[in-house]
C-alpha positions as a LaTeX table, in Angstrom:
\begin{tabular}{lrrr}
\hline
Residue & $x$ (\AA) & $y$ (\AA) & $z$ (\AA) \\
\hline
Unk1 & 16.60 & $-64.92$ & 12.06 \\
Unk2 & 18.15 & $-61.79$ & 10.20 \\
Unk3 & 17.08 & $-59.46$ & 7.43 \\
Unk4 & 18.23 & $-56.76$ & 5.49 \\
Unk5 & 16.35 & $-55.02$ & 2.99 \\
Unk6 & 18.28 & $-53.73$ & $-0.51$ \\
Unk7 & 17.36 & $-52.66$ & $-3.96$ \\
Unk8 & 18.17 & $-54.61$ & $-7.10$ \\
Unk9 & 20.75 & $-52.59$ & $-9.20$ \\
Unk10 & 20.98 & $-54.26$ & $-12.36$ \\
Unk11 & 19.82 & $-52.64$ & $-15.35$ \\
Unk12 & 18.02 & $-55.65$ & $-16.88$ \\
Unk13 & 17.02 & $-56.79$ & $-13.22$ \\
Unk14 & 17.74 & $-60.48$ & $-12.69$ \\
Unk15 & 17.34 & $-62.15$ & $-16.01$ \\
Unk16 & 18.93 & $-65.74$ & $-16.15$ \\
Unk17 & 22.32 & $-65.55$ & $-15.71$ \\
Unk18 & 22.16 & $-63.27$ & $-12.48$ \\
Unk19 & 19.07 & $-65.37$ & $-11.18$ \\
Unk20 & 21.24 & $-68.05$ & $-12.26$ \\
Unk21 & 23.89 & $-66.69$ & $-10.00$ \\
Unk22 & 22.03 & $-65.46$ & $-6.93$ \\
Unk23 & 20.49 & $-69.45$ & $-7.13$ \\
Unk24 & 23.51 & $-71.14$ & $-7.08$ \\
Unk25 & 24.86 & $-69.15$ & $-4.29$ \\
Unk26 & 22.16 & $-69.28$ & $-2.10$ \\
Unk27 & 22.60 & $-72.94$ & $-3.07$ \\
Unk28 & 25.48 & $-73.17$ & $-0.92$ \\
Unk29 & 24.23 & $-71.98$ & 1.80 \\
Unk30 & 22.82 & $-73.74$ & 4.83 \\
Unk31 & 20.48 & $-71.01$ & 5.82 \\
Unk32 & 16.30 & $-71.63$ & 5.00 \\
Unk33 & 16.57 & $-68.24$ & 2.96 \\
Unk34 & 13.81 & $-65.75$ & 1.65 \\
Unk35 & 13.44 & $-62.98$ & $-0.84$ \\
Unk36 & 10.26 & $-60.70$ & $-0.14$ \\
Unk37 & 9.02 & $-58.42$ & $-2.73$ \\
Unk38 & 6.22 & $-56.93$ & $-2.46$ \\
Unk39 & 3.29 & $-59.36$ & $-1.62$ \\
Unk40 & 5.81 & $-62.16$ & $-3.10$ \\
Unk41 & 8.09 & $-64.57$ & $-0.88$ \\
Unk42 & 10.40 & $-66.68$ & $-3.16$ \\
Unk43 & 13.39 & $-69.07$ & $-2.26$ \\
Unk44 & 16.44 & $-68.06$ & $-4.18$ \\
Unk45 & 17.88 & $-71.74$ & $-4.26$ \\
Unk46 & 15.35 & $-72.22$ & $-7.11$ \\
Unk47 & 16.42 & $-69.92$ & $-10.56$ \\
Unk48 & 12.62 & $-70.92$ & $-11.88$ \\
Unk49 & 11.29 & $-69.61$ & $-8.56$ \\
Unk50 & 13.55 & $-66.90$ & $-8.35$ \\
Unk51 & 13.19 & $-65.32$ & $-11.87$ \\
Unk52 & 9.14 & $-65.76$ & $-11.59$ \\
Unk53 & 9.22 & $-62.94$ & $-9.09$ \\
Unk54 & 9.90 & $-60.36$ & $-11.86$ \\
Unk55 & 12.70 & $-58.78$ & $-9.86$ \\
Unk56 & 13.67 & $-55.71$ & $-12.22$ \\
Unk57 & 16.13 & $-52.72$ & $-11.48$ \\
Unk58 & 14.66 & $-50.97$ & $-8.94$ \\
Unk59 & 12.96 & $-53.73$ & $-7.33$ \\
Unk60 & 13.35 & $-52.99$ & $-3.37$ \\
Unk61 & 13.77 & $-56.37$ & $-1.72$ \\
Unk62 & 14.28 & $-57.99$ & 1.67 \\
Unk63 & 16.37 & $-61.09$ & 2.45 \\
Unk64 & 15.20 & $-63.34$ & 5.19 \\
Unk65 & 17.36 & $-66.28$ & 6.35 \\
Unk66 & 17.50 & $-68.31$ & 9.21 \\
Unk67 & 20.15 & $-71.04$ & 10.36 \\
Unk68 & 23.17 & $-71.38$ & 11.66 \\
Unk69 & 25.38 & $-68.88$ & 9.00 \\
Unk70 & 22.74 & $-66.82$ & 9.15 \\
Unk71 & 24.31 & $-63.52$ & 9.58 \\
Unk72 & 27.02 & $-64.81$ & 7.00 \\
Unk73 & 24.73 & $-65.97$ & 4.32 \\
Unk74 & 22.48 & $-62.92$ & 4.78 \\
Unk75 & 25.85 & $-60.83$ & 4.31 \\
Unk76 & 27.39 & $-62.93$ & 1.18 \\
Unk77 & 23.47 & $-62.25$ & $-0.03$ \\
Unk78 & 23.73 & $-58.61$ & $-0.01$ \\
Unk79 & 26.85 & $-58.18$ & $-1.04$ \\
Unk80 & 26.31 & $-60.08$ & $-4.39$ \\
Unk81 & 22.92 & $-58.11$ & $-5.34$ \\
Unk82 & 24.46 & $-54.95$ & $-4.54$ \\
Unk83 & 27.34 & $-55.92$ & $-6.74$ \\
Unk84 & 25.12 & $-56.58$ & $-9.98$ \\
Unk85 & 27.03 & $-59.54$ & $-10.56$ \\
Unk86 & 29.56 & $-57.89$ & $-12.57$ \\
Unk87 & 26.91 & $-56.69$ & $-14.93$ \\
Unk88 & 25.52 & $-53.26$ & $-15.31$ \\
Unk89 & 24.14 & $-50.74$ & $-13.04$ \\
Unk90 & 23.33 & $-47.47$ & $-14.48$ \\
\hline
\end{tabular}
């Protein structure tokens, strides 16, 4: 099992279409994954799950996953949220 911990940087948080995006790659993924915030633990793989966390900019979260790309997934993961998804930052 790895984690990282990051901070969601875009500026309307993750409405649908990032939630949309962050879902359908964690889709992918053969990892069991986890997004922590706060007292919430959601399962990206789900956009309906995912978007009912209320993850707005700001938002400091921490990525969970466990499996056999874990380290891989957990990376890909990181990578994307800290990218904004080509949206907006500031």
């Amino acid at each position: 099992m790895v984690s990282q911990k990051t901070t969601v940087v875009n500026k309307s948080g993750l409405h649908l279409r990032p939630a949309a995006e962050l879902s359908k790659l964690a889709a992918k993924m053969s990892s069991h994954i986890t997004i922590i915030a706060g007292e919430k633990r959601v399962n990206p793989k789900s956009v309906l799950v995912l978007m009912s966390a209320g993850l707005v900019k700001g938002t400091e979260i921490e990525i969970v996953c466990e499996g056999e790309n874990e380290e891989e997934d957990l990376r890909n993961l990181v990578e994307a949220i800290e990218g904004g998804f080509g949206e907006e930052t500031d």
